[in-house]
Predicted model as a PDB file, atoms N, CA, C, CB and O in Angstrom, pLDDT in the B-factor column:
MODEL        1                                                                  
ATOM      1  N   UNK A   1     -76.579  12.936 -66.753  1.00 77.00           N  
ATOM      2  CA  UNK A   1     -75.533  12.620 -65.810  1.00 77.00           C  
ATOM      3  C   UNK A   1     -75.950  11.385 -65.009  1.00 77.00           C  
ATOM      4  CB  UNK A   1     -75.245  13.825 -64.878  1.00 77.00           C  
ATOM      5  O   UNK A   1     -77.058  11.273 -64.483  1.00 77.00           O  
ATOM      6  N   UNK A   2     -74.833  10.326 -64.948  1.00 85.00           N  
ATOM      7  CA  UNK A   2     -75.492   9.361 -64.040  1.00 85.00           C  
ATOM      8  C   UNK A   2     -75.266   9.745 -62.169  1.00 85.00           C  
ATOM      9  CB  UNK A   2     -74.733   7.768 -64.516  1.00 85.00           C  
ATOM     10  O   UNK A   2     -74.341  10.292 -61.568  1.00 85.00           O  
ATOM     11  N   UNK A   3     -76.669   9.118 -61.668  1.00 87.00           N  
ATOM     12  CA  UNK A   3     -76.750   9.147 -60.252  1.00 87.00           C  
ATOM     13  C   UNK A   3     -75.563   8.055 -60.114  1.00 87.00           C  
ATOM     14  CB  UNK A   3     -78.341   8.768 -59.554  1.00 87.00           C  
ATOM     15  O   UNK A   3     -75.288   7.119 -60.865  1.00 87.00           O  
ATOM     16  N   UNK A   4     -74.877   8.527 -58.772  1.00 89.00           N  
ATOM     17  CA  UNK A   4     -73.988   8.059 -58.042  1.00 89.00           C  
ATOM     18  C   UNK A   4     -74.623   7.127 -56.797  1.00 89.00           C  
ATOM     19  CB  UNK A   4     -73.197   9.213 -57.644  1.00 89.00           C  
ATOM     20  O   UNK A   4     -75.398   7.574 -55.951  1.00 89.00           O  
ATOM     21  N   UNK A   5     -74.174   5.840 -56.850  1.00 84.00           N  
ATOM     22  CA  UNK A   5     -74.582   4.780 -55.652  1.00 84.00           C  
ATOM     23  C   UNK A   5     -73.555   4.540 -54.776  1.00 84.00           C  
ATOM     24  CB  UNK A   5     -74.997   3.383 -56.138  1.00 84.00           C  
ATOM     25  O   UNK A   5     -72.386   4.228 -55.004  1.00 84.00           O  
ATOM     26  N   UNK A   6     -74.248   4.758 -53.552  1.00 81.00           N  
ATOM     27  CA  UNK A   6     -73.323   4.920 -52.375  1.00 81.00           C  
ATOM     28  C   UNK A   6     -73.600   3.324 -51.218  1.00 81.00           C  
ATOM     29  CB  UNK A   6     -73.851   6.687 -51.498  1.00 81.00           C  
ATOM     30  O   UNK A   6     -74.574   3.011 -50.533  1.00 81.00           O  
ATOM     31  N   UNK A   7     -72.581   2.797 -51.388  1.00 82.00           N  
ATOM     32  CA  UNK A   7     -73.006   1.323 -50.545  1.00 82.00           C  
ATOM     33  C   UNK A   7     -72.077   1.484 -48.513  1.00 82.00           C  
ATOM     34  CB  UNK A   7     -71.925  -0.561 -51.924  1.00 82.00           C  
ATOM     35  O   UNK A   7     -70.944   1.534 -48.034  1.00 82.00           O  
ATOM     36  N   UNK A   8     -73.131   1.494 -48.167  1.00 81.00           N  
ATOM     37  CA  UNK A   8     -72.654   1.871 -46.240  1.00 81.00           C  
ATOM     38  C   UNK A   8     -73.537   0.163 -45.953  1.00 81.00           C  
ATOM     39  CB  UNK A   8     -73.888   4.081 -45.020  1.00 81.00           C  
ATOM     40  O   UNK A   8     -74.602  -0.431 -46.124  1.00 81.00           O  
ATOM     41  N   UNK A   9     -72.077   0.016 -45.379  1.00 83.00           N  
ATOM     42  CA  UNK A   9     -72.399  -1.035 -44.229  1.00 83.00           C  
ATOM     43  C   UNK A   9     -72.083  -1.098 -42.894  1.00 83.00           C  
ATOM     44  CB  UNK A   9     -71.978  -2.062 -44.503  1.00 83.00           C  
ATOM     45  O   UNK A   9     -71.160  -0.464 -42.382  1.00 83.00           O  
ATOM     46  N   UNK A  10     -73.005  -2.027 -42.177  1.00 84.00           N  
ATOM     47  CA  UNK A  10     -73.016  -1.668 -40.718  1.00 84.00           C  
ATOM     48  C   UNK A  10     -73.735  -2.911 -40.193  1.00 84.00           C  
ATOM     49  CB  UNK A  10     -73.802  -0.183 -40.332  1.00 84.00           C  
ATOM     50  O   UNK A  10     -74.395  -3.741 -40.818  1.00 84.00           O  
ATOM     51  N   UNK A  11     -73.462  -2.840 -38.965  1.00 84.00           N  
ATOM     52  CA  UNK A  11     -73.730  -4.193 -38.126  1.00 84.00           C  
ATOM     53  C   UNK A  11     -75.365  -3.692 -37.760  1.00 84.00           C  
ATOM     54  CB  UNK A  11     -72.465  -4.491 -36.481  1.00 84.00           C  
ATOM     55  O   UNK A  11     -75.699  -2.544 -38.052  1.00 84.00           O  
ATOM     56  N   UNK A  12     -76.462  -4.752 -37.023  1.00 83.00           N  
ATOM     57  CA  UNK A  12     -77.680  -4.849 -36.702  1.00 83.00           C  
ATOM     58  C   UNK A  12     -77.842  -3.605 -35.654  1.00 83.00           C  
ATOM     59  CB  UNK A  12     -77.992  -6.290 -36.193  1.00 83.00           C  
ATOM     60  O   UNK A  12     -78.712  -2.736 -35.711  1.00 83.00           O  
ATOM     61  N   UNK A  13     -76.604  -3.747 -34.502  1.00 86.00           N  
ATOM     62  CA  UNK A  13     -76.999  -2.625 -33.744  1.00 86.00           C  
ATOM     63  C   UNK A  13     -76.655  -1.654 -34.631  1.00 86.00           C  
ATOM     64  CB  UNK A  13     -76.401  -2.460 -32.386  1.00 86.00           C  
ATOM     65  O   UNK A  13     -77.691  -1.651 -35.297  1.00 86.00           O  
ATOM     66  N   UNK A  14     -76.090  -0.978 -35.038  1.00 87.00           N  
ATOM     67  CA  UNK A  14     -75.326   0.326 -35.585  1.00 87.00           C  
ATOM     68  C   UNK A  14     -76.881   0.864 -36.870  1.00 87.00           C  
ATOM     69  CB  UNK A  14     -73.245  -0.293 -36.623  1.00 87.00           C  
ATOM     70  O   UNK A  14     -77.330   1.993 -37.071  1.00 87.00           O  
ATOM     71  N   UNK A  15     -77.262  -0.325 -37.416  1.00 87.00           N  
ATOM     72  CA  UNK A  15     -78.933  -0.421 -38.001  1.00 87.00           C  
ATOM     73  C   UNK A  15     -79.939   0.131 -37.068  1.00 87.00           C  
ATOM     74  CB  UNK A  15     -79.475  -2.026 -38.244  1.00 87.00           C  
ATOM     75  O   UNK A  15     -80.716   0.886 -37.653  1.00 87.00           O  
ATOM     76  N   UNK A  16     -80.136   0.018 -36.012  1.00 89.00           N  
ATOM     77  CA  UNK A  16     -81.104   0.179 -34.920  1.00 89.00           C  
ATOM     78  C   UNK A  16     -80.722   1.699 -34.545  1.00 89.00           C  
ATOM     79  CB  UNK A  16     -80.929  -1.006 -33.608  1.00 89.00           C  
ATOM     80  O   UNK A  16     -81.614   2.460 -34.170  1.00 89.00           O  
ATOM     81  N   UNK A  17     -79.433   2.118 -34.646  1.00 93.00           N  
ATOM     82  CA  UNK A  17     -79.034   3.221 -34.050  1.00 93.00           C  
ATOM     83  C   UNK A  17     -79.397   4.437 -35.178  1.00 93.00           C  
ATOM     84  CB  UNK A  17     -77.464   3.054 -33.616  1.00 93.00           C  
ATOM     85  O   UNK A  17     -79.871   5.547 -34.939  1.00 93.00           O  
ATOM     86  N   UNK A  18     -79.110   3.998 -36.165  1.00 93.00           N  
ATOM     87  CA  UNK A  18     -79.908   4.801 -37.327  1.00 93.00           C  
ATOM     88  C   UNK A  18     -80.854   5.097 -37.731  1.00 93.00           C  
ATOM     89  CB  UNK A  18     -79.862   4.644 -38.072  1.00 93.00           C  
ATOM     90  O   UNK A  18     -81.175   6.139 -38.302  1.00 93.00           O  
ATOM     91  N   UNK A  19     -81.683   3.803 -37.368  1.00 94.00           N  
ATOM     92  CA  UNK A  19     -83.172   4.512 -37.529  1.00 94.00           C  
ATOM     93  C   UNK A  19     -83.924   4.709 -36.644  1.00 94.00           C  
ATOM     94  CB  UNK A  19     -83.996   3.970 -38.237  1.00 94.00           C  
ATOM     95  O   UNK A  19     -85.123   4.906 -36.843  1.00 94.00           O  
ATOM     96  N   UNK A  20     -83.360   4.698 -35.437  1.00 96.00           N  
ATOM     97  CA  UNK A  20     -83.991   5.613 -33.961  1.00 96.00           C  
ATOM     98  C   UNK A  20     -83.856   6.803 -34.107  1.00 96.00           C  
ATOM     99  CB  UNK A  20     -83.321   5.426 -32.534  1.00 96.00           C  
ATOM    100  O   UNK A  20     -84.577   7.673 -33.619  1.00 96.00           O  
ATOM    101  N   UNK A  21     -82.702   6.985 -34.951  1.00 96.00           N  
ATOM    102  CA  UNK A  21     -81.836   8.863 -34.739  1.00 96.00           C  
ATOM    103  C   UNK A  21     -82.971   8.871 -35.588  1.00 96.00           C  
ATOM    104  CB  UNK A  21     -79.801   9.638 -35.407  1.00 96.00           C  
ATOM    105  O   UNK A  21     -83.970   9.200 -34.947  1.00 96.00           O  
ATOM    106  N   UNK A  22     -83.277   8.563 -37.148  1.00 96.00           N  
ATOM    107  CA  UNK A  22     -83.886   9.052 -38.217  1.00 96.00           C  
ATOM    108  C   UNK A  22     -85.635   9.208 -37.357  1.00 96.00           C  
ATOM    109  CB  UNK A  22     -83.628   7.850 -39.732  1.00 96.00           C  
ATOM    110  O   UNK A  22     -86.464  10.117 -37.342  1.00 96.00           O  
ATOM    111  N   UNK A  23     -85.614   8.558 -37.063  1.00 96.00           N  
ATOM    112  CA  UNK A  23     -87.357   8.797 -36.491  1.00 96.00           C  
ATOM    113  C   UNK A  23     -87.437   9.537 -35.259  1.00 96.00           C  
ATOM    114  CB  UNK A  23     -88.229   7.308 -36.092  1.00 96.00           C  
ATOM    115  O   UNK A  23     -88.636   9.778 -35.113  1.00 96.00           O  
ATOM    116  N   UNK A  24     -86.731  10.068 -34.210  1.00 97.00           N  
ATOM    117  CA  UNK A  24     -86.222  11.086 -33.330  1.00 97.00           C  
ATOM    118  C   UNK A  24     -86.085  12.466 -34.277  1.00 97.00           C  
ATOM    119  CB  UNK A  24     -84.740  10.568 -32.646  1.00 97.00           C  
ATOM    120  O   UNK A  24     -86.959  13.298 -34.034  1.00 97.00           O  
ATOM    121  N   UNK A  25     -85.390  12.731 -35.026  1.00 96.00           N  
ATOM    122  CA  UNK A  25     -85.625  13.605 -35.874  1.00 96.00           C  
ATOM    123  C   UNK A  25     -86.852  14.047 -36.665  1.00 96.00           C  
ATOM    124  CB  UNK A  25     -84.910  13.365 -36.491  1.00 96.00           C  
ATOM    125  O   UNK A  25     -87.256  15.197 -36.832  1.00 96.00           O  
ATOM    126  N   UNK A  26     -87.567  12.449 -37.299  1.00 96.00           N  
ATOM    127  CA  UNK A  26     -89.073  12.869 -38.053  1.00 96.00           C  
ATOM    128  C   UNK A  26     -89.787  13.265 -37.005  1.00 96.00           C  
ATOM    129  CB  UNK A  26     -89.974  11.659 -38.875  1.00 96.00           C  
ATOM    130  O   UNK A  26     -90.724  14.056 -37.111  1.00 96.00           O  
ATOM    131  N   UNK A  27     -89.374  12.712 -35.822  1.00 97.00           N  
ATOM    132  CA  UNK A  27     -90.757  13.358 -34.611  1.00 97.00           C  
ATOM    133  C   UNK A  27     -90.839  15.156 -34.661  1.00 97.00           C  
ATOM    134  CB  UNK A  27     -90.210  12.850 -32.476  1.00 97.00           C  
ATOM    135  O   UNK A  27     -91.655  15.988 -35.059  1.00 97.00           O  
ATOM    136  N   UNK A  28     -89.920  15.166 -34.220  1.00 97.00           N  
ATOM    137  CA  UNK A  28     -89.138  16.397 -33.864  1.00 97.00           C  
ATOM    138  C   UNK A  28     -89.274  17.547 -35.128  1.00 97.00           C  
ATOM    139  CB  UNK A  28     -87.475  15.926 -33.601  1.00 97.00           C  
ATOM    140  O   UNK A  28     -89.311  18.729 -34.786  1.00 97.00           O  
ATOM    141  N   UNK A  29     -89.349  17.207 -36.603  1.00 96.00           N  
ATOM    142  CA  UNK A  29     -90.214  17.590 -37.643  1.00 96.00           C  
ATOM    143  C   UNK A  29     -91.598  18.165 -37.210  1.00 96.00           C  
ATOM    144  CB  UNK A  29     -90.401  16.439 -38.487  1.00 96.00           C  
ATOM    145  O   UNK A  29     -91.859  19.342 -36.960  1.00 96.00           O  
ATOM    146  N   UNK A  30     -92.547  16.931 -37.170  1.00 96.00           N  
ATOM    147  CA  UNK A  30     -93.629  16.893 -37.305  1.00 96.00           C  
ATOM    148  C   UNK A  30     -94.189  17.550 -36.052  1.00 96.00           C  
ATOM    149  CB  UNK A  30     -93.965  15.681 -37.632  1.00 96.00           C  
ATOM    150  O   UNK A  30     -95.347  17.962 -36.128  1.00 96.00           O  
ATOM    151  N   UNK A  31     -93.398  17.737 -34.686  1.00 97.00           N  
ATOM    152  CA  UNK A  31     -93.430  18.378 -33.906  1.00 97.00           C  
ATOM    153  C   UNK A  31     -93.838  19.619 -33.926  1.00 97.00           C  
ATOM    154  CB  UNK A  31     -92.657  18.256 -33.579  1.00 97.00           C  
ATOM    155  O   UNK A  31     -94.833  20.032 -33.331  1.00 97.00           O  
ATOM    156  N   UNK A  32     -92.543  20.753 -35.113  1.00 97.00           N  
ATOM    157  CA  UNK A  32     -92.002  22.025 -35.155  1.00 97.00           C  
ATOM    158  C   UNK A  32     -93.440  22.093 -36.375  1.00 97.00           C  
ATOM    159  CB  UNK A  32     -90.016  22.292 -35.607  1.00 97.00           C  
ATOM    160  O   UNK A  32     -93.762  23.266 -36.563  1.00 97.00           O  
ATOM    161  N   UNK A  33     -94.430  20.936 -37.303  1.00 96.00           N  
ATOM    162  CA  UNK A  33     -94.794  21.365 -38.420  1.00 96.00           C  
ATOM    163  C   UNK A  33     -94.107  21.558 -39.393  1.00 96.00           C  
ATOM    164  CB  UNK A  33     -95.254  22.159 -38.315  1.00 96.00           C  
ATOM    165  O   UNK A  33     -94.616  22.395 -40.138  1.00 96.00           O  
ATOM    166  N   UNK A  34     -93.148  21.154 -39.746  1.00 96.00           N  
ATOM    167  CA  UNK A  34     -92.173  20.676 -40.937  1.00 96.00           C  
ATOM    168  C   UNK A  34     -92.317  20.034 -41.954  1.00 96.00           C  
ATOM    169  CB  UNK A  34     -91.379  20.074 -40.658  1.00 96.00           C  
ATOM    170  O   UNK A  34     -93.334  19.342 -41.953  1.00 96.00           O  
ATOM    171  N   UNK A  35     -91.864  19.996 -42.602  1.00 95.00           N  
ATOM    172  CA  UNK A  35     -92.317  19.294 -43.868  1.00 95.00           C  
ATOM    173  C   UNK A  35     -91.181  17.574 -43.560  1.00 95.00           C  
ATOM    174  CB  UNK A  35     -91.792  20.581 -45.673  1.00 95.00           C  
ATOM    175  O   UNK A  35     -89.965  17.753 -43.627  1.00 95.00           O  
ATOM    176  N   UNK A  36     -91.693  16.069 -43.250  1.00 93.00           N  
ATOM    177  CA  UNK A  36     -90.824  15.678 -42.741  1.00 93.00           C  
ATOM    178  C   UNK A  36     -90.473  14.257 -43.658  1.00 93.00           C  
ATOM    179  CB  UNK A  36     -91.151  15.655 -41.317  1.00 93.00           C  
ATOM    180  O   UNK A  36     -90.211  13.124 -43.255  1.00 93.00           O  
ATOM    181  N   UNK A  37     -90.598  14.897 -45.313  1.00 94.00           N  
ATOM    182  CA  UNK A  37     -90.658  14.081 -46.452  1.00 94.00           C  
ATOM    183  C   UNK A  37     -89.250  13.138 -46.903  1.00 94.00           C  
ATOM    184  CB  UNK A  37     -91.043  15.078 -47.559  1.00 94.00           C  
ATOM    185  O   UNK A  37     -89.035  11.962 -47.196  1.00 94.00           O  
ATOM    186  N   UNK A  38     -88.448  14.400 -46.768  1.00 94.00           N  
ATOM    187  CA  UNK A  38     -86.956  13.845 -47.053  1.00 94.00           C  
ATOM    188  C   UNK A  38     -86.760  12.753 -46.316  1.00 94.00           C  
ATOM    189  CB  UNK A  38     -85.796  14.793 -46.727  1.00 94.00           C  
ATOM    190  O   UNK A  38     -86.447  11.763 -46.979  1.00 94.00           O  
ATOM    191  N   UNK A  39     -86.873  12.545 -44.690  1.00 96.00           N  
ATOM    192  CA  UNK A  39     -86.620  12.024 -43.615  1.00 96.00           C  
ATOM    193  C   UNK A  39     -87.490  10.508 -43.608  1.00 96.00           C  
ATOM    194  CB  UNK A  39     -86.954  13.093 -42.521  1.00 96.00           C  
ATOM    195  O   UNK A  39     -86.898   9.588 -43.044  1.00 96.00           O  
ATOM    196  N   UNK A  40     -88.921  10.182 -44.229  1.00 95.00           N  
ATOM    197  CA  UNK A  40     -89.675   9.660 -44.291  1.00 95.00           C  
ATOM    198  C   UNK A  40     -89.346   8.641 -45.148  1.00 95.00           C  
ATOM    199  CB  UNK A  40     -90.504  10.303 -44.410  1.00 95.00           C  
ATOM    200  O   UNK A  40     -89.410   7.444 -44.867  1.00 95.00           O  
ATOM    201  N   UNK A  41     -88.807   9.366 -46.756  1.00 94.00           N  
ATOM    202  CA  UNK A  41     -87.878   8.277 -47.585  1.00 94.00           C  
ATOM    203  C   UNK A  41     -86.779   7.491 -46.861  1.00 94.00           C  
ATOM    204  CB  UNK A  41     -87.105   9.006 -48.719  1.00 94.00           C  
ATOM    205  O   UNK A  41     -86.587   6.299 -46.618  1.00 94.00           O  
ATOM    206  N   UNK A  42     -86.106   8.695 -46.604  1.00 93.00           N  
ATOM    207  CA  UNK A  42     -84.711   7.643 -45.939  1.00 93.00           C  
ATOM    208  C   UNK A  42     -84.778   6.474 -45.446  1.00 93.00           C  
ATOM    209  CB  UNK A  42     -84.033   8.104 -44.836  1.00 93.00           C  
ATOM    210  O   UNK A  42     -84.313   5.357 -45.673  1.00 93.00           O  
ATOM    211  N   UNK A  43     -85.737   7.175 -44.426  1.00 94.00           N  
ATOM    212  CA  UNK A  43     -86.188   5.840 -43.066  1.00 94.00           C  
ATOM    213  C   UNK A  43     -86.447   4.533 -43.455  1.00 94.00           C  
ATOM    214  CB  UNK A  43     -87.644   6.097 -42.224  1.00 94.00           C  
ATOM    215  O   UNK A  43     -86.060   3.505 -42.898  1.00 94.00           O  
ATOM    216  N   UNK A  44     -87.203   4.657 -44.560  1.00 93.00           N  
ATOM    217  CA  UNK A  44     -87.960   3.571 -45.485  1.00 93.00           C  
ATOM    218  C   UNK A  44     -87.006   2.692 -46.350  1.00 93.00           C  
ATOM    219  CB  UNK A  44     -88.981   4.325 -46.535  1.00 93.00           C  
ATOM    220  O   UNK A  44     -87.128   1.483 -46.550  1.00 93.00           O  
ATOM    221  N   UNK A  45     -85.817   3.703 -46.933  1.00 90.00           N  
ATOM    222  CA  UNK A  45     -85.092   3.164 -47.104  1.00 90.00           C  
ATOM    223  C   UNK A  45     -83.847   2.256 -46.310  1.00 90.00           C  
ATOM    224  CB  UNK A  45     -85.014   3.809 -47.638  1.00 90.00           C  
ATOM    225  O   UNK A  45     -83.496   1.103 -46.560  1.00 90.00           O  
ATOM    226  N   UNK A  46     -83.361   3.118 -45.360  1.00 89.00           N  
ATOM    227  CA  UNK A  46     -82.625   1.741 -44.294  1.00 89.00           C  
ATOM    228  C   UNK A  46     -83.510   0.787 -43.606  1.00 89.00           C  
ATOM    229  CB  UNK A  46     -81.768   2.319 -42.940  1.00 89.00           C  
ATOM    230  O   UNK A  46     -82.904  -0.095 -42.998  1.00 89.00           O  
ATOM    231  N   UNK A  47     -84.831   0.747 -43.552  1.00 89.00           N  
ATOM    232  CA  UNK A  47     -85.694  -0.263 -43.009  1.00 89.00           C  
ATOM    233  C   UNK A  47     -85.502  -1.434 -44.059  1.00 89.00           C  
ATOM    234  CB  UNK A  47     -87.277   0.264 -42.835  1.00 89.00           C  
ATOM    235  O   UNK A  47     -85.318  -2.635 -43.861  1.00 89.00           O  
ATOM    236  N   UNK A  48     -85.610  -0.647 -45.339  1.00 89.00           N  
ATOM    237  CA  UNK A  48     -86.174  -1.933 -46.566  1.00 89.00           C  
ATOM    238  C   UNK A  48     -84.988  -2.661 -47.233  1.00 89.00           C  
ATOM    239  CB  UNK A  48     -87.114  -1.202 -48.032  1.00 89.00           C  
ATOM    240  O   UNK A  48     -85.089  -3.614 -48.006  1.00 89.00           O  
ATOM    241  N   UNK A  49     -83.559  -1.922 -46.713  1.00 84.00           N  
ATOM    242  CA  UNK A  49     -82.555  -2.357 -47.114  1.00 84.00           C  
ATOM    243  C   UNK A  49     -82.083  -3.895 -47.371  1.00 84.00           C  
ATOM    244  CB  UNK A  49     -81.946  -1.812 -46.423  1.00 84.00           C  
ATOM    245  O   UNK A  49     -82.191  -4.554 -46.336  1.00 84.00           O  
ATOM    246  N   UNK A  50     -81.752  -4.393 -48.110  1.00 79.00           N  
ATOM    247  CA  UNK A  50     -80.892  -5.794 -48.267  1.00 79.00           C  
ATOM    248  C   UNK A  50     -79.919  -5.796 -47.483  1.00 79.00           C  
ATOM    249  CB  UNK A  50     -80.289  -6.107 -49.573  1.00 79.00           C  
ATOM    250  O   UNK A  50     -79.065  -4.916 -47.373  1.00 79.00           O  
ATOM    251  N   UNK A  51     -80.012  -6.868 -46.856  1.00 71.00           N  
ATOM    252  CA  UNK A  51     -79.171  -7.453 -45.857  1.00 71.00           C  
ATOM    253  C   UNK A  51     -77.872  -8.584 -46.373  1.00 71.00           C  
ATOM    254  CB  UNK A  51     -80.229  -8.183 -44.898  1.00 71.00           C  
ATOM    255  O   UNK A  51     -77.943  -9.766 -46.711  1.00 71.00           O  
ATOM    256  N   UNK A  52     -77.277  -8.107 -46.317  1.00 68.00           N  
ATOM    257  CA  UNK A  52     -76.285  -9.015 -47.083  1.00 68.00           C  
ATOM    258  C   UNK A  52     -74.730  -9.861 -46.237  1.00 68.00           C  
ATOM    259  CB  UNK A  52     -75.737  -7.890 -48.309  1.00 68.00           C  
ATOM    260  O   UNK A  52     -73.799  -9.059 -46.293  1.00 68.00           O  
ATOM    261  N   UNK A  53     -74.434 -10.778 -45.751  1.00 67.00           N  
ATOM    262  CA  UNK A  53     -73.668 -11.434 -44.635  1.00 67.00           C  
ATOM    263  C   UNK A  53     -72.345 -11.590 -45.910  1.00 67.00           C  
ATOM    264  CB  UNK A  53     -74.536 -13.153 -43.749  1.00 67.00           C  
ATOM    265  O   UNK A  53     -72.282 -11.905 -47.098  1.00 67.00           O  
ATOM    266  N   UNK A  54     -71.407 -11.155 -44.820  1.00 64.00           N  
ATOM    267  CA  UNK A  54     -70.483 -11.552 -45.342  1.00 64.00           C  
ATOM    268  C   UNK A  54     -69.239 -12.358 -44.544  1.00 64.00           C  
ATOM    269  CB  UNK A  54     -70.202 -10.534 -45.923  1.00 64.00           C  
ATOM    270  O   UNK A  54     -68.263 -12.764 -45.174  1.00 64.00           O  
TER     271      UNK A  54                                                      
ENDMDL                                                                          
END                                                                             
């Protein structure tokens, strides 16, 4: 089955606002002792994202 690609765009702040929430949450993981793997990809991923102007 093919994986499905999902394209979200968003302005610099609305970027900043996402990966504050996402790392507010990994804290808050690693806090409780969680496993905080899922959260760790993500993050990495809207950090490493292509930036694209249109």
């Amino acid at each position: 089955m093919k994986k499905q690609k999902y394209f979200v765009a968003y302005t610099p702040e609305e970027a900043a606002l996402v990966i504050q929430s996402l790392n507010r949450l990994r804290n808050a993981l690693l806090r409780d002792n969680r496993d905080s793997g899922c959260i760790d990809e993500l993050l990495l991923k809207v950090m490493c994202a292509p930036v694209k102007r249109i």
